[in-house]
C-alpha positions, 0 to 999 in steps of 0.5 A, a space after each residue: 231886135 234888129 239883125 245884121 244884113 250880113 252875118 259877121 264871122 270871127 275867126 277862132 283857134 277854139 271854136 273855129 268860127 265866132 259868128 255874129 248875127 245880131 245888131 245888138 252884139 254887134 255894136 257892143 263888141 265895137 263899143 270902147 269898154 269892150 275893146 279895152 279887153 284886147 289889152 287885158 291878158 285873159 290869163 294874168 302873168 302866166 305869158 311869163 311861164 308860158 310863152 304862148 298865154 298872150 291871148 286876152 279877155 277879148 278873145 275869151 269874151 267873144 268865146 264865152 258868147 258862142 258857146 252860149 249862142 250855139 247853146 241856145 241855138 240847141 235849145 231852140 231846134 230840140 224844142 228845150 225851153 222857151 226862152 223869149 227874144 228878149 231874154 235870149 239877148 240878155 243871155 247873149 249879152 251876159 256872156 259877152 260882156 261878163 268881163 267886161 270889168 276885168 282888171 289889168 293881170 287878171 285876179 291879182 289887182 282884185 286881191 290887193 284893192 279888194 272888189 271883184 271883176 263882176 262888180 266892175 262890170 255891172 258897174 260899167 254896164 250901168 253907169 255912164 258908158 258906151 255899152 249902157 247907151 248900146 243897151 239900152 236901145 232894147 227896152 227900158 231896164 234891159 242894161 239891169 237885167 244884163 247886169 243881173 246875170 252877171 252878178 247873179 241876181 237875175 230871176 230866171 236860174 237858166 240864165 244865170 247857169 249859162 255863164 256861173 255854174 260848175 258847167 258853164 260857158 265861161 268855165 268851158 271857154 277858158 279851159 280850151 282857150 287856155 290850153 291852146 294857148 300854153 301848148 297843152 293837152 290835157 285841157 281839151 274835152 268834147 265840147 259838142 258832146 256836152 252842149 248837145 247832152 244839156 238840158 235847161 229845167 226852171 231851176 237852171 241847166 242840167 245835163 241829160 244823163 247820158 252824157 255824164 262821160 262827156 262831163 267826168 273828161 270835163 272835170 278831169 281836164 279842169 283838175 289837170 289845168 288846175 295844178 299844171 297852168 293855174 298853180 304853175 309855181 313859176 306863175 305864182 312867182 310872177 304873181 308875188 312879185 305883181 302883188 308885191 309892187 302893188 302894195 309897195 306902191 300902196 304903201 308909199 302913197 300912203 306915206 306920202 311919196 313923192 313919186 317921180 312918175 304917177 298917171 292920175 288913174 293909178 293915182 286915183 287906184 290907190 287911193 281906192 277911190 276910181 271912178 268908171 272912167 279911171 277903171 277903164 284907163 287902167 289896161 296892162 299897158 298902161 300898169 307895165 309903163 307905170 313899172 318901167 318908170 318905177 325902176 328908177 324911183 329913189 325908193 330902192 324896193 319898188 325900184 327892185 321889184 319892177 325891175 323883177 318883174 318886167 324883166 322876169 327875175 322872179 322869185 325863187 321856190 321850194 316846198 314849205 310843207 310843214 311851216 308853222 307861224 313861229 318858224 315863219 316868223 322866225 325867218 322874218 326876222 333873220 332877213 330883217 336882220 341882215 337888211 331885207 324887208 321880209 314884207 317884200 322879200 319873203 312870202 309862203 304861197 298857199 295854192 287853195 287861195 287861188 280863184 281857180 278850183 276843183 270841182 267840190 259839190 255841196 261846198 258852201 259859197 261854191 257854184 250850182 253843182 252838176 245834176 245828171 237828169 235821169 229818164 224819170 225826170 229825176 235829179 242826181 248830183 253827178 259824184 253821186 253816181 261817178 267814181 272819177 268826180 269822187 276822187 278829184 273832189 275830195 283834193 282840197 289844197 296843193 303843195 305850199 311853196 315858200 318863195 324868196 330872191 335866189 340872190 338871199 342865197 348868196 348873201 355871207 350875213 345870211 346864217 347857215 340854218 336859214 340858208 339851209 331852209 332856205 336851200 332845202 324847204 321845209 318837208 313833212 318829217 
């Protein structure tokens, strides 16, 4: 495949320096699909707890591919592996385009309409799209075996753990990337330590057994990040709030509303019947022009909850340690009661939902684990052997938090034992 006359060269906050070399990677950073990332926030609504988090899936994309190039370039002068051109690229490619199908506020979309980013994207890079025609240029079937690393199908298991493993370059970019961005520390690890203490085997890519110190911070920063950015709860407020209007405006449409503002892609979104076309409308401008129009619908709850939204007057929260379904209930219908809609005005917020985890080895559906490789060759699960992976495996479930308008507080209907729950949360006793 063709190289570039002239290396191209990104500049970049992580990594220092992005470098292109290929004519391939190239064309498809240019390509429309690709660029469309530059208007996906890489980490959904957390720039509303974290001023900083503005930073997109683009920045992100062009992250996960350097580190997967500086790791194949390890591979090829430590004599690893034997990699062939053509599936070097599709390393390449897997790791750039792996989020190419990302939606508009990063996971929440998906809850609501209920398919994956990684099955958009195979779809864009399959279907009738600039980044299709891009790859296909390299050989006949080279878009499917793209797709197939990203959605795991892909024979060869190296391929596949560079980009979706409990080590892998995605999961390596966002924890730096992310911690950056939102002013923390505790999300850095020795990035140059760990790529150079990685090994690829045929059953994927291992980690040579000195540098399980490296890994043991990898997981602990992972573990910080997890509860102090991705289960912030004033970030979890912004994400009930999003989910809220998005099912409000499901609803309506179902019901036949007649909205005053409708575009045809969020037409076509909730009808559930989008075409790749209409998906790569969707960006968050658009969505966030869509919520500014909506505060002046006749509908008063979706008129009210983009108006929250976009002027962050999000919800309030308290611990909900101990709610069981009557008392849920219960509350539901009190505030049923006095005029608001429990449906869009009361929620309980369980962090374990979340995409984001913990490192938890041998968990069904979890990702490939991290294996130490031993002098002898041998295979060993990393907690195995660590005392710190132990610990912070075995944490399955955050605190539950019980979230609601801080105006409730001050409506005179509302009775005194709900205002008290309400004021106080519910406590183990």
């Amino acid at each position: 495949m063709a190289r570039l006359q002239e290396e191209k060269v990104f500049k970049d906050p992580v990594h220092r320096y992005i470098y292109v070399q290929d004519t391939l990677i190239w064309d498809l950073i240019n390509s429309r699909e690709f660029q469309r990332l530059r208007r996906i926030r890489q980490l959904g609504t957390s720039y509303l707890t974290f001023h900083g988090a503005e930073h997109s899936r683009f920045s992100h994309s062009l992250g996960v591919y350097e580190i997967v190039r500086r790791i194949l370039s390890q591979f090829e002068r430590s004599g690893f592996g034997d990699l062939s051109e053509e599936e070097r690229l599709v390393c390449l490619c897997a790791a750039l385009l792996h989020d190419v199908g990302h939606a508009p506020f990063s996971h929440s979309m998906e809850k609501i309409f209920g398919e994956h980013h990684e099955a958009w994207s195979c779809r864009i890079i399959l279907g009738d799209t600039e980044i299709h025609q891009i790859l296909s240029r390299v050989a006949e079937g080279f878009p499917e075996q793209v797709a197939g690393v990203i959605c795991k199908t892909h024979p060869n298991p190296v391929a596949i753990s560079l980009i979706a493993s409990q080590l892998d370059a995605d999961r390596m970019d966002y924890l730096l990337r992310d911690a950056y961005c939102t002013g923390v520390n505790y999300g850095t690890f020795d990035l140059d330590r760990i790529l150079r203490v990685l090994r690829p085997l045929k059953s994927g890519v291992v980690v040579k057994e000195s540098g399980m110190h490296a890994v043991e911070d990898y997981l602990m920063s992972r573990y910080q990040m997890y509860w102090q950015i991705y289960f912030h709860p004033v970030t979890r407020s912004a994400e009930i709030v999003l989910t809220k209007i998005l099912n409000r405006a499901k609803t309506l449409y179902e019901d036949g509303y007649a909205f005053a503002f409708m575009v045809e892609p969020i037409r076509r979104l909730l009808e559930g019947k989008l075409s790749v076309e209409d998906y790569l409308r969707l960006d968050e401008a658009l969505m966030q022009a869509a919520f500014s129009q909506w505060m002046e619908e006749k509908d008063p709850i979706l008129a009210d909850l983009c108006e929250r939204f976009l002027n962050r007057r999000l919800f309030r929260y308290v611990p909900a340690e101990d709610i069981s379904g009557f008392l849920f209930e219960q509350l539901r219908a009190e505030l049923a009661a006095i005029g608001w809609d429990p449906d869009y005005y009361l929620e309980i917020d369980f962090p374990s939902d979340l995409p984001y985890d913990v490192y938890r080895p041998g968990q069904e559906d979890e990702k490939r684990p991290i294996l130490l490789l031993g002098p002898d060759g041998e295979l060993e699960e990393i907690s195995r052997r660590s005392e710190i992976v132990r610990s912070i495996s075995g944490i399955h479930s955050g605190q539950n938090q019980l979230y609601y308008p801080a105006e409730l507080l001050q409506d005179k209907r509302l009775p005194d034992g709900v205002r008290k729950i309400l004021v106080n949360g519910i406590r183990k006793s």
